[in-house]
KOLBA-175007 format. One record per residue: residue number from 1; x, y, z of N, C-alpha, C in turn. Coordinates in Angstrom, 2 decimals, padded with zeros to 5 digits. Example, Ala and Ser with C-alpha at 12.3 -4.5 7.8 and 13.67 -1.06 7.14 Angstrom:
BEGIN
SITE   n     n_x     n_y     n_z    ca_x    ca_y    ca_z     c_x     c_y     c_z
SITE   1  013.19 -005.69  007.80  012.30 -004.50  007.80  013.20 -003.30  007.80
SITE   2  012.85 -002.25  007.08  013.67 -001.06  007.14  012.90  000.03  007.87
This chain:
BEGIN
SITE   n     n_x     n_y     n_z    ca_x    ca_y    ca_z     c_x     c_y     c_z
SITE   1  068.86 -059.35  147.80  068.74 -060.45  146.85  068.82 -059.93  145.42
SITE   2  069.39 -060.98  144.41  069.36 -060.64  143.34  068.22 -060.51  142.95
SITE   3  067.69 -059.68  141.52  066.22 -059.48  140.98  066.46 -059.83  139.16
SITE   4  067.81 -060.27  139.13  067.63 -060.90  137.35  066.68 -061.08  136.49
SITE   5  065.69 -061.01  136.75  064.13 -061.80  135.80  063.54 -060.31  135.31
SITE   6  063.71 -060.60  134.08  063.15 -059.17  133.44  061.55 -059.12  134.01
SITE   7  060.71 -057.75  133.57  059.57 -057.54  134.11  058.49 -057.61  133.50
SITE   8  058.41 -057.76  132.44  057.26 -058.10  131.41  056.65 -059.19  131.72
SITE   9  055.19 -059.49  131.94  054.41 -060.82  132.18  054.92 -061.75  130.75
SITE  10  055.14 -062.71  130.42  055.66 -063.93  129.31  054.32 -064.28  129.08
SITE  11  053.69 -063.30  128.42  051.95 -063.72  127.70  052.54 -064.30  126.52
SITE  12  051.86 -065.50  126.12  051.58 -065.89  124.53  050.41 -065.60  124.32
SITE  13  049.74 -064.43  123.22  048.50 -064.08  122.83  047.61 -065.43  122.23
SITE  14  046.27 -065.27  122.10  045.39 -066.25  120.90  046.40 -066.33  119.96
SITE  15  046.13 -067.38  119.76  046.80 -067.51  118.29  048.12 -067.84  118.21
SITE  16  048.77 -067.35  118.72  050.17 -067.76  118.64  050.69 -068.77  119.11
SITE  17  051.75 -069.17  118.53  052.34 -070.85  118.53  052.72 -071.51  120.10
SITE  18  052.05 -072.42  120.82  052.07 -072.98  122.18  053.20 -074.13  121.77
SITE  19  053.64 -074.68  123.10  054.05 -076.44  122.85  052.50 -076.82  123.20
SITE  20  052.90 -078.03  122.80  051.50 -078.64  122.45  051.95 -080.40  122.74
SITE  21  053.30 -080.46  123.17  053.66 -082.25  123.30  053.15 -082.77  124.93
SITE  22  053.76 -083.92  125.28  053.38 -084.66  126.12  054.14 -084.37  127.73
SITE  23  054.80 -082.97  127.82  055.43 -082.44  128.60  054.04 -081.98  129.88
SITE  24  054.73 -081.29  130.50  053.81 -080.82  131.77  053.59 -079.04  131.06
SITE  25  054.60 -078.81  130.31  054.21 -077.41  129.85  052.87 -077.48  128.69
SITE  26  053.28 -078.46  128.10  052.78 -079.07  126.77  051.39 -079.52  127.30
SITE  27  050.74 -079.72  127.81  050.05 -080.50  128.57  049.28 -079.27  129.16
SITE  28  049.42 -078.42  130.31  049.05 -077.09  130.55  048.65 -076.45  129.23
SITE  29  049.49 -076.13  128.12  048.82 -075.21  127.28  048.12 -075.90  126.41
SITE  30  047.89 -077.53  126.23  046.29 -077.60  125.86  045.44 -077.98  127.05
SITE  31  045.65 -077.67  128.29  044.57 -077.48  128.67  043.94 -076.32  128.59
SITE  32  044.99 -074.89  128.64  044.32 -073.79  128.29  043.84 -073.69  126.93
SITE  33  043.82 -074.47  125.84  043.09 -073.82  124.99  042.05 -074.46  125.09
SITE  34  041.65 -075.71  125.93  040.27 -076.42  126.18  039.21 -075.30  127.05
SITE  35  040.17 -074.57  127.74  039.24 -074.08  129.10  039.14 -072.59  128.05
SITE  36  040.00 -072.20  126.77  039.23 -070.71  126.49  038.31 -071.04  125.22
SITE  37  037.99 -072.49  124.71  036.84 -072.98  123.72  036.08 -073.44  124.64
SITE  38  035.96 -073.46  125.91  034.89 -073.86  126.62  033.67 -072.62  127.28
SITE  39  032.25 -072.45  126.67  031.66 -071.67  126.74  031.76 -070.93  128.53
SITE  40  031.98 -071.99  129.23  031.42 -071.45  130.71  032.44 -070.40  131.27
SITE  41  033.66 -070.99  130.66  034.79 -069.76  130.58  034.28 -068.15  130.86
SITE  42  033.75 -068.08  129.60  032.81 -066.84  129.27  032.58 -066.04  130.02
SITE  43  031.29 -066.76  130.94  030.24 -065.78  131.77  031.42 -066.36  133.04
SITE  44  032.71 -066.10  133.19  033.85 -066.36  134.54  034.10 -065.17  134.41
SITE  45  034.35 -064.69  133.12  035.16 -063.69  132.69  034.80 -062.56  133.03
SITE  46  033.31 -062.52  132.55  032.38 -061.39  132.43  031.94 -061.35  134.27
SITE  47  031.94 -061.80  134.55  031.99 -061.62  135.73  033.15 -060.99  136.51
SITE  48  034.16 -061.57  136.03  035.43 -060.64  136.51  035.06 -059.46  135.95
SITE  49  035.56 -059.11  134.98  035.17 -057.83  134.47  034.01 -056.81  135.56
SITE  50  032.88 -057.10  135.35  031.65 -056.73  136.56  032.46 -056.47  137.85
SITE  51  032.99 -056.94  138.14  033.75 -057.14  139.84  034.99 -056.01  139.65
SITE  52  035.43 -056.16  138.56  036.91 -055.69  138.51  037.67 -054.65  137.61
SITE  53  037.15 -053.45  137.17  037.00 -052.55  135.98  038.54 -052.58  135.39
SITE  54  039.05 -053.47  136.13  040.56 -053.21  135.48  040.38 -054.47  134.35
SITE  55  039.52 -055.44  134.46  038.91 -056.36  133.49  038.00 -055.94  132.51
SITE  56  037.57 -054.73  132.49  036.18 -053.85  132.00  036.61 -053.97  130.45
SITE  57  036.01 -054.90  129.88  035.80 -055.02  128.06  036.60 -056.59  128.05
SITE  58  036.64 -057.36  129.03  037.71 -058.41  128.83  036.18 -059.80  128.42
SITE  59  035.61 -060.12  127.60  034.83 -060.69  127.68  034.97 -062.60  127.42
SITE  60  036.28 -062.90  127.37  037.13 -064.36  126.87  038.00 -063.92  127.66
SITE  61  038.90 -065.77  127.63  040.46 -065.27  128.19  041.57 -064.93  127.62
SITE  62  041.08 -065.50  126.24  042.05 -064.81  125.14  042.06 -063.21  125.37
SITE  63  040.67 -062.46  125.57  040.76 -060.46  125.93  041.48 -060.86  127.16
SITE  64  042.15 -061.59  128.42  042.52 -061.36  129.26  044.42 -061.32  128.94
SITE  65  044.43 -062.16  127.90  046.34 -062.08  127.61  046.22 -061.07  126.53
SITE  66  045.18 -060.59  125.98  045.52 -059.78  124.82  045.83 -058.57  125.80
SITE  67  045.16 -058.22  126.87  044.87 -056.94  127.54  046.28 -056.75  128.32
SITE  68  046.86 -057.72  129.09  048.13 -058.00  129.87  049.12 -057.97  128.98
SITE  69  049.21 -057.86  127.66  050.02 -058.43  126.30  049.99 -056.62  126.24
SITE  70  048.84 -055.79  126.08  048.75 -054.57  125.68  048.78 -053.33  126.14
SITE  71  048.97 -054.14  127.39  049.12 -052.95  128.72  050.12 -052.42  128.77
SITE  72  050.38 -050.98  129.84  051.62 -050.95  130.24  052.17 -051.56  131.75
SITE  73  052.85 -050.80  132.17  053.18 -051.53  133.48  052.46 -051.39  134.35
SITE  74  051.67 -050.62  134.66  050.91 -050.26  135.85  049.40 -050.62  135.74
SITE  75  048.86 -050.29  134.22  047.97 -051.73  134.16  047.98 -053.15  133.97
SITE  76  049.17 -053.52  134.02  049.30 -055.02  134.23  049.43 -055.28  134.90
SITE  77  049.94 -054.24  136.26  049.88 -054.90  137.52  048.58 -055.03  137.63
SITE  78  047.79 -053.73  137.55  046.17 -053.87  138.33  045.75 -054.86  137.77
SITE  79  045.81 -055.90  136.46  045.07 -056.70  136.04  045.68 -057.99  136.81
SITE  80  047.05 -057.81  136.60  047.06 -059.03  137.60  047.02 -059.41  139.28
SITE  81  046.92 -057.96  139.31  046.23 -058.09  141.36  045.14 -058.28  141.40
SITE  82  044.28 -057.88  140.30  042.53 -058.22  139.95  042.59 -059.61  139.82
SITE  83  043.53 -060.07  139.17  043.29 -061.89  139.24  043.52 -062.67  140.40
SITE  84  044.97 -062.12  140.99  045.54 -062.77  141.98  044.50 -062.77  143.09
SITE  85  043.91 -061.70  143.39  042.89 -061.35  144.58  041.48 -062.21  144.19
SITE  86  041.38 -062.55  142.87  039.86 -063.86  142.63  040.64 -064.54  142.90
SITE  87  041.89 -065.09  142.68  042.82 -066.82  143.09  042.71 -066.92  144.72
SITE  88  042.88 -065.92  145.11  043.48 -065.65  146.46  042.13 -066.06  147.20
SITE  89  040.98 -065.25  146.87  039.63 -065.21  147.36  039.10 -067.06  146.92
SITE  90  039.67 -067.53  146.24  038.96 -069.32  145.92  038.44 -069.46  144.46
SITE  91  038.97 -068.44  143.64  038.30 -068.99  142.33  039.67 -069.36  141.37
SITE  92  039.69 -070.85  141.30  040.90 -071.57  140.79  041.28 -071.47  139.01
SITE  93  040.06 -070.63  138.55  039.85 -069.98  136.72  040.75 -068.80  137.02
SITE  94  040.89 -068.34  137.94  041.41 -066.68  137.86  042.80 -066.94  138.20
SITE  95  043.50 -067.93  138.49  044.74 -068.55  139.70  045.18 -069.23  138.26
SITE  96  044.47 -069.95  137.37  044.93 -070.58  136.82  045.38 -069.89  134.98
SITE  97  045.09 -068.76  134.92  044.70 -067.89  134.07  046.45 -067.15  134.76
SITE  98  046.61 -066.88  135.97  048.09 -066.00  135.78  049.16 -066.78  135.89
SITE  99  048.83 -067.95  136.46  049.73 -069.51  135.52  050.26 -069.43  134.31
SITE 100  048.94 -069.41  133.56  049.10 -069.38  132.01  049.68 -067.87  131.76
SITE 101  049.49 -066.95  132.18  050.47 -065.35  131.89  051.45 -065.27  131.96
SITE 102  052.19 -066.63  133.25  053.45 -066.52  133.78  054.22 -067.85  133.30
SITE 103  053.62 -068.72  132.62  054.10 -070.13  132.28  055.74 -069.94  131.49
SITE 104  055.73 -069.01  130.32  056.89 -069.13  129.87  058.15 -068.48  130.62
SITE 105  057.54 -067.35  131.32  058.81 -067.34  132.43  059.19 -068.96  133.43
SITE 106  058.56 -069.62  133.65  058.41 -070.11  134.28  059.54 -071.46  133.47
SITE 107  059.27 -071.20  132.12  060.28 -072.47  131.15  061.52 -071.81  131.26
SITE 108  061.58 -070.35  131.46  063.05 -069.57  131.04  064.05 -069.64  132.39
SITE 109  063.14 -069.64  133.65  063.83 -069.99  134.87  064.03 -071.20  134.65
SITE 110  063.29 -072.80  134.55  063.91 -073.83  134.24  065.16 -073.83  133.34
SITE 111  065.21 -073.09  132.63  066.18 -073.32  131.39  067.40 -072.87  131.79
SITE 112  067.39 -071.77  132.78  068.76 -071.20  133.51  069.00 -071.73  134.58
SITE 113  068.10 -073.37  135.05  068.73 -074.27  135.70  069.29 -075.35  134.66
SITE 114  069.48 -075.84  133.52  069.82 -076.72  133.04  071.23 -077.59  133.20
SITE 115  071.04 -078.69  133.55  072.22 -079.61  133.86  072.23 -079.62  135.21
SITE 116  070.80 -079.03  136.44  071.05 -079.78  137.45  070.00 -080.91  137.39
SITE 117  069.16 -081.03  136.51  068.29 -082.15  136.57  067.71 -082.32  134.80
SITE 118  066.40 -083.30  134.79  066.29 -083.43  133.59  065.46 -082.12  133.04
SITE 119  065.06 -082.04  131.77  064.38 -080.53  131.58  063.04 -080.83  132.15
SITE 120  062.28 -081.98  132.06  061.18 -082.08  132.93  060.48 -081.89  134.11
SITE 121  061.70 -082.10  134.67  061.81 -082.60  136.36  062.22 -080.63  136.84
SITE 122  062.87 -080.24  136.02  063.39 -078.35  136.18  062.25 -077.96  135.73
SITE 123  061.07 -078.20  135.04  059.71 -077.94  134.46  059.04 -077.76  135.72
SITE 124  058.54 -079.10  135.77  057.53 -079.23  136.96  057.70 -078.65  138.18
SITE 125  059.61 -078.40  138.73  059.84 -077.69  140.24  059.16 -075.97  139.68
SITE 126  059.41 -075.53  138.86  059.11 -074.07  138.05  058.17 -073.93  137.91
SITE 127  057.40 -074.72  137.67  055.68 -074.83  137.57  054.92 -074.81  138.94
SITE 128  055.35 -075.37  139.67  055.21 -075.75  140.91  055.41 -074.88  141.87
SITE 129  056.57 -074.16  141.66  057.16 -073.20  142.34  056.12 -071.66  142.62
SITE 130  055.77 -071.46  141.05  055.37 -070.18  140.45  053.83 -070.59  140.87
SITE 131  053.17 -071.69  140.81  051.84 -072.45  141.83  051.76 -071.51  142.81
SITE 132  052.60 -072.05  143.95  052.38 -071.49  145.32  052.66 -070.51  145.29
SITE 133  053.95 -069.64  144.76  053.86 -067.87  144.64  052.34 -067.37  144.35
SITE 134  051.82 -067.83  143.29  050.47 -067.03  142.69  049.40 -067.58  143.93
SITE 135  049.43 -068.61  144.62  048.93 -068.87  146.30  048.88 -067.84  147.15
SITE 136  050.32 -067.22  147.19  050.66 -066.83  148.41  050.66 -065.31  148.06
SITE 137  051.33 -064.98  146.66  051.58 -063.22  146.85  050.59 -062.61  148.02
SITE 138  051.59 -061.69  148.48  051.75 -060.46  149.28  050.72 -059.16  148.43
SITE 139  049.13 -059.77  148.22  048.66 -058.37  147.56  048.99 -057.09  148.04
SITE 140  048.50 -056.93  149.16  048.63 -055.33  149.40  050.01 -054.88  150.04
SITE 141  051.03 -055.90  150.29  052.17 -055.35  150.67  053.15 -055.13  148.85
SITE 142  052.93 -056.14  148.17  053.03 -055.71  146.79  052.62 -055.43  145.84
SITE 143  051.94 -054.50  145.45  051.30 -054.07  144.67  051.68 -053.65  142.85
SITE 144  052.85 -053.49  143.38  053.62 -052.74  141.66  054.85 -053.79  141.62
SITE 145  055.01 -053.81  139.95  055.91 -054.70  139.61  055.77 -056.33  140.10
SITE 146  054.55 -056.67  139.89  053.57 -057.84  140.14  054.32 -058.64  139.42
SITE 147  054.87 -058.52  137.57  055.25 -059.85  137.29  056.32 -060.20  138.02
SITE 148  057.23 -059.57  137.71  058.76 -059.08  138.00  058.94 -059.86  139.21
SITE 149  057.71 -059.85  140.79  058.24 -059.98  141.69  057.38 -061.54  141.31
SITE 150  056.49 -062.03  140.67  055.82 -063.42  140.79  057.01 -064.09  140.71
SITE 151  057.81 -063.37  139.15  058.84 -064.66  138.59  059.88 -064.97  139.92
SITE 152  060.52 -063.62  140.25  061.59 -063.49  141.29  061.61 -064.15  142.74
SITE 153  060.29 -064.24  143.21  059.71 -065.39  143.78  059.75 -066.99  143.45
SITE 154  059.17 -066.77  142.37  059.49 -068.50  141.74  060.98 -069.11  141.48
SITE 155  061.76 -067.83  141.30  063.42 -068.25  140.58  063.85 -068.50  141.95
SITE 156  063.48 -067.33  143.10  064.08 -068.06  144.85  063.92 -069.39  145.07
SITE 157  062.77 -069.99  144.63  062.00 -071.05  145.55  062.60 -071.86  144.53
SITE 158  062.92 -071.87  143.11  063.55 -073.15  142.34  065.21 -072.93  142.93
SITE 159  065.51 -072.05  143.05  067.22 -071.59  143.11  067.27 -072.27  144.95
SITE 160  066.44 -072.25  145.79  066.57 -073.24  147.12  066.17 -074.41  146.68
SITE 161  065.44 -075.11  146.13  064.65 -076.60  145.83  066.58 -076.62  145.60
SITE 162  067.20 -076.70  144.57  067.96 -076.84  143.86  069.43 -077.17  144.40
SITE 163  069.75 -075.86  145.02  070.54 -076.12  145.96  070.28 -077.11  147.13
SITE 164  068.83 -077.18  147.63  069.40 -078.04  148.96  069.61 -079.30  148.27
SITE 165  069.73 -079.73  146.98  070.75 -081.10  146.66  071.96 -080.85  146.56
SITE 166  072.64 -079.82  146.76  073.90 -079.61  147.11  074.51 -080.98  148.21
SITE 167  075.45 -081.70  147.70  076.09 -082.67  148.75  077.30 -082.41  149.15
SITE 168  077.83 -082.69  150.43  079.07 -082.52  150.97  080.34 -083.20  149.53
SITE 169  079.50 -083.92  148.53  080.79 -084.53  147.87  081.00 -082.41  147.09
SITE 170  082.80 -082.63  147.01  083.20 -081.57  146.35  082.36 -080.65  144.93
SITE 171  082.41 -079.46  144.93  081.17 -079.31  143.63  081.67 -078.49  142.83
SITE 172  081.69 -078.44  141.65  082.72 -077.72  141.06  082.52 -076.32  140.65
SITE 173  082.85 -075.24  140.26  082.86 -074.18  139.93  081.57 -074.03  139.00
SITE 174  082.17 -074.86  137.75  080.53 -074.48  137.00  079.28 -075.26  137.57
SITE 175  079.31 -076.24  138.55  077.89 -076.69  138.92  077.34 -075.58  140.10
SITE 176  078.11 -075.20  140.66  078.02 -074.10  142.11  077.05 -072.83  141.34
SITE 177  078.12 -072.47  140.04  077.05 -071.64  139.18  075.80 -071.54  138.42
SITE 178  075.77 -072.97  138.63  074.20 -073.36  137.56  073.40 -073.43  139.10
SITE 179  073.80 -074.12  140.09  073.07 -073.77  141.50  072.73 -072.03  141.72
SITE 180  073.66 -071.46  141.68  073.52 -070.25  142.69  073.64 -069.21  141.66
SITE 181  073.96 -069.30  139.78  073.47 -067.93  139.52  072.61 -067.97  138.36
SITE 182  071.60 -066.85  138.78  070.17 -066.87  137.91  070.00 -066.79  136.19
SITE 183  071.52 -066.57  135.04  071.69 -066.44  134.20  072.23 -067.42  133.72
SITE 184  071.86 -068.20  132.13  073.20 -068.73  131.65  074.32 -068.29  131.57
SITE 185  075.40 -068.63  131.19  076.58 -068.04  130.64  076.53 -067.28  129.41
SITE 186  075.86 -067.26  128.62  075.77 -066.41  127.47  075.47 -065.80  127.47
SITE 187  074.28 -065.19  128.45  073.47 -064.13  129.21  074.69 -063.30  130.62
SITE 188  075.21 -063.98  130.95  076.09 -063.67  132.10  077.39 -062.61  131.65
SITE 189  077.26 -061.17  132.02  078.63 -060.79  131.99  079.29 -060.08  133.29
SITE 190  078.46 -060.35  134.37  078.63 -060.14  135.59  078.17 -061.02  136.37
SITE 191  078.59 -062.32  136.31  078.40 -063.68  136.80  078.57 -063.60  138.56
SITE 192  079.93 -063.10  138.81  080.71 -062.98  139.81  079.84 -062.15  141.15
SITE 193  079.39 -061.12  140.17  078.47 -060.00  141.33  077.38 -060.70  141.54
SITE 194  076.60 -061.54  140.52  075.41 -062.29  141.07  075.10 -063.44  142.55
SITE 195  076.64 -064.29  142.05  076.75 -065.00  143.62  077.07 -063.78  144.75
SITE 196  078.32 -062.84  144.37  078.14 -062.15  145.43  076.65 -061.42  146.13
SITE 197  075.49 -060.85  145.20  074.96 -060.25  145.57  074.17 -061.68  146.59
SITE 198  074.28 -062.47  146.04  073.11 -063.72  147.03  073.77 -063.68  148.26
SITE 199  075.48 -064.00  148.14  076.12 -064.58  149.38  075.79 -063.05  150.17
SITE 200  075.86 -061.67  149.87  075.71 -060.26  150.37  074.35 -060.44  151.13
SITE 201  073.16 -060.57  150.50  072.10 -060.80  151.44  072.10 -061.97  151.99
SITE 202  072.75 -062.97  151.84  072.64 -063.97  152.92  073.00 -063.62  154.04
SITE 203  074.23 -062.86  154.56  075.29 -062.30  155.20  074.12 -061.30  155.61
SITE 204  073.78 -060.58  155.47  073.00 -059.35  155.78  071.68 -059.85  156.93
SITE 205  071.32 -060.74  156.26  070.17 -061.56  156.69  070.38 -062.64  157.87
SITE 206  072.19 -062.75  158.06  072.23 -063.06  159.91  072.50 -064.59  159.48
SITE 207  072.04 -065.33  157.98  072.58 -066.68  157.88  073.77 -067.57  157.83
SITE 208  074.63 -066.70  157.29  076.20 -067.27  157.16  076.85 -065.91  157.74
SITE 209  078.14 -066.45  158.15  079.20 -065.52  158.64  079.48 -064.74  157.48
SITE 210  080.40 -063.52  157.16  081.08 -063.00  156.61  082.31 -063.81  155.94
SITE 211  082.72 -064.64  156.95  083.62 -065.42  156.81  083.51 -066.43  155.87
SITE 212  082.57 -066.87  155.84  081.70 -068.42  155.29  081.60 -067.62  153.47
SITE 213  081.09 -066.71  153.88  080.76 -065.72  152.41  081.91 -065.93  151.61
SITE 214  083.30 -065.43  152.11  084.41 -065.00  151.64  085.07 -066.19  151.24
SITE 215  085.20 -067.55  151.73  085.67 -068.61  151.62  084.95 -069.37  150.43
SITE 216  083.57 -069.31  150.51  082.91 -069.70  149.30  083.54 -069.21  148.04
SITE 217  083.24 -067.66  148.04  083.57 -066.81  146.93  085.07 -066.94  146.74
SITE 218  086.28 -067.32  147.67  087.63 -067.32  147.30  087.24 -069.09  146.31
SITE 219  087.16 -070.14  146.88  086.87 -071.50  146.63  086.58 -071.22  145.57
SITE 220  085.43 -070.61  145.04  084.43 -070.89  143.38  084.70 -070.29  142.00
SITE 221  085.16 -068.79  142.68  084.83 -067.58  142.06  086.37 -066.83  142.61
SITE 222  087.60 -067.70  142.49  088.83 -066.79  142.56  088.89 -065.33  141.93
SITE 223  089.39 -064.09  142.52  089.74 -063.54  141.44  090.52 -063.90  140.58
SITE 224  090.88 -062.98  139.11  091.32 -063.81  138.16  093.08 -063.41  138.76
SITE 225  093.44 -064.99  138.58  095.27 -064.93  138.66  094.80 -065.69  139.55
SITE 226  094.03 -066.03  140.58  093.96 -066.56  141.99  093.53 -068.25  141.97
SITE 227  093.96 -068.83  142.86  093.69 -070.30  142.00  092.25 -070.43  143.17
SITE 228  091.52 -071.31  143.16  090.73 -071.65  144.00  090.66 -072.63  144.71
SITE 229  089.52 -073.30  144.82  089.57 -075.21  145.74  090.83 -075.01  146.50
SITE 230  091.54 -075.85  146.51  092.21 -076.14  147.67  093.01 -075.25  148.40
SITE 231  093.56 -074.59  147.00  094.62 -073.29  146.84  093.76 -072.44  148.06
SITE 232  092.56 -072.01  147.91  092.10 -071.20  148.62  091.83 -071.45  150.05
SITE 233  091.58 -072.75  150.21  091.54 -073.62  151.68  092.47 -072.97  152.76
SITE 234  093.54 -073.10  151.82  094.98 -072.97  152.31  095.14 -071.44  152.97
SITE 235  094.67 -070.25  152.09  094.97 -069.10  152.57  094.11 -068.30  153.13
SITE 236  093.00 -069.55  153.87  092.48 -069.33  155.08  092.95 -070.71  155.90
SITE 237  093.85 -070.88  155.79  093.97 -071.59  157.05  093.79 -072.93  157.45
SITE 238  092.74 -073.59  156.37  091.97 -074.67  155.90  092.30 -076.18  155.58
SITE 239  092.21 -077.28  155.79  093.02 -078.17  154.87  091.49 -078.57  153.96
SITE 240  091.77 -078.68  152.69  090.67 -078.81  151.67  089.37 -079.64  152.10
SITE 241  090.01 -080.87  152.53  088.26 -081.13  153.05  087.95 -080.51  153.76
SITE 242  088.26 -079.67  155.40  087.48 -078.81  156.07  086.91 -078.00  155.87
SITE 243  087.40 -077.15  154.62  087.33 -075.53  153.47  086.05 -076.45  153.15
SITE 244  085.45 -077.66  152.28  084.71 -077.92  151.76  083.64 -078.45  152.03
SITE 245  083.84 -078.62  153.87  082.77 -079.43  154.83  082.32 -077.60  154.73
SITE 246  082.68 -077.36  155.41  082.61 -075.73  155.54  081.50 -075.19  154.34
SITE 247  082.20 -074.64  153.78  081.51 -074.34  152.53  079.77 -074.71  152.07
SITE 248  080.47 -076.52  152.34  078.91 -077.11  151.89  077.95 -076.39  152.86
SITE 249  078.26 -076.36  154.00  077.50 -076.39  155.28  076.76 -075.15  155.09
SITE 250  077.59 -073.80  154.63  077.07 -072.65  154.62  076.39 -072.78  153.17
SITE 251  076.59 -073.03  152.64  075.45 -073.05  151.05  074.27 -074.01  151.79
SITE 252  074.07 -074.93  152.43  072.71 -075.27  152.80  071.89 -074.38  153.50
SITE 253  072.67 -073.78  154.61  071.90 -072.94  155.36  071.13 -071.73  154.61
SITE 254  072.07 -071.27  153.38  071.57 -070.43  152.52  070.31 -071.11  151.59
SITE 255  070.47 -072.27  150.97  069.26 -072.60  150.60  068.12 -072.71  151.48
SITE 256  068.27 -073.26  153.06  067.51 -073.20  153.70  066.27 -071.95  153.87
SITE 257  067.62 -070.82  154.01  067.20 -069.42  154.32  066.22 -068.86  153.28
SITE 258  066.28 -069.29  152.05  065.99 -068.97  151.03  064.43 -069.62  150.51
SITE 259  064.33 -071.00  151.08  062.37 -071.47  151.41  062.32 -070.69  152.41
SITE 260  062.72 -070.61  153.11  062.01 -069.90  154.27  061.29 -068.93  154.07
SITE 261  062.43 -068.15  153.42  061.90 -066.83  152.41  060.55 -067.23  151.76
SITE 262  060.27 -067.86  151.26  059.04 -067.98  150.47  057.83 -068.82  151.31
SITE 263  056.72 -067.72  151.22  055.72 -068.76  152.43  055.03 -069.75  152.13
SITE 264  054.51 -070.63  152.86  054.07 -071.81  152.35  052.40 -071.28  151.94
SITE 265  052.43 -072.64  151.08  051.61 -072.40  150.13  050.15 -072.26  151.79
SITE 266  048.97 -071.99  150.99  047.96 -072.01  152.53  046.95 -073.46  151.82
């Protein structure tokens, strides 16, 4: 599978500028600044800390993004397996705290879905998504590179939500790409290897044929000089709607494959 999502946790420190409107992001970050002016916060904290020396001097939750903000990589994992493991264990302050660590990744994966839905509606699946990851992580089978794999998790589970609205009607080149690859275009200079690397582990992973792979990638993603859609139908053999019953069929199974991949929330 692809791993696109840079590795840095997306902390906004105290102080620094939140949305603050009537959005679901907007909405989340004043609730976090209610829950770090709220005294009981406090003695949550300090208690983590007590429990968790990788928290040791964190006495607010503002010391908890300043510390994840100031770390390097290997203490940001331990701080955030120290949280994930209070979320994990039932305390919904510690679950809701690497929410807020991970929220703006969480707008930047929405944003490299844009134009399959409204920005709200790509909000809330991303929000939602990155929910049940911080549910479910794999503590002790993953231990290192904690953000890296939260986001990469969340970008699977929005990149299947997404696709399975894929419909048998024909889909065009650039919507196939806002489905199936993890970059904008301005960000993208190896666009081509990204679907391949998905359709590569799909293929690997026993879901689509080789065949199914190759027909997609001729259809979407011609090489250059090569025409695609129908053109490509043709030099497999195809008459265009079958190439495209086809096609659809194997991009669902791949979205399918792809929740699967991600476990349900408990």
């Amino acid at each position: 599978m692809p791993t696109p999502v840079t590795t840095a946790p997306d902390v906004t420190c105290s102080g620094a500028r939140r949305r603050a409107d009537a959005s679901l992001v907007g909405r989340l970050n004043t609730e976090w600044s209610g829950l770090c002016a709220d005294p009981r916060t406090e003695s949550a904290v300090a208690q983590w800390a007590r429990r968790h020396p990788e928290l040791s001097g964190c006495l607010a939750l503002e010391d908890v993004e300043l510390a994840v903000a100031a770390a390097g990589a290997e203490q940001a994992d331990r701080i955030l397996l120290a949280l994930l493991r209070l979320a994990q264990a039932g305390d919904s302050l510690a679950g809701r705290t690497v929410l807020q660590l991970m929220l703006g990744k969480a707008v930047r994966i929405a944003m490299t879905r844009s134009g399959r839905d409204t920005k709200p509606a790509l909000e809330h699946t991303a929000v939602a998504a990155l929910w049940t990851t911080i549910a479910t992580y794999p503590i002790e089978r993953r231990p290192v590179k904690v953000a890296a794999n939260l986001a990469m998790e969340t970008l699977r589970a929005v990149t299947g939500e997404l696709t399975h609205q894929l419909s048998e009607t024909p889909t065009s080149p650039d919507v196939l790409a806002a489905d199936l690859m993890p970059l904008p275009p301005s960000e993208r200079t190896t666009a081509d290897h990204e679907l391949l690397d998905l359709l590569t582990w799909a293929v690997d992973d026993g879901t689509i044929t080789a065949a199914d792979a190759t027909l997609i990638l001729d259809i979407y993603t011609p090489a250059p000089g090569t025409e695609g859609g129908a053109a490509a139908a043709e030099r497999h053999g195809l008459s265009w709607p079958a190439a495209r019953q086809r096609a659809s069929r194997a991009i669902r199974k791949v979205a399918r494959a792809l929740r699967t991949d991600v476990p349900a929330a408990a």
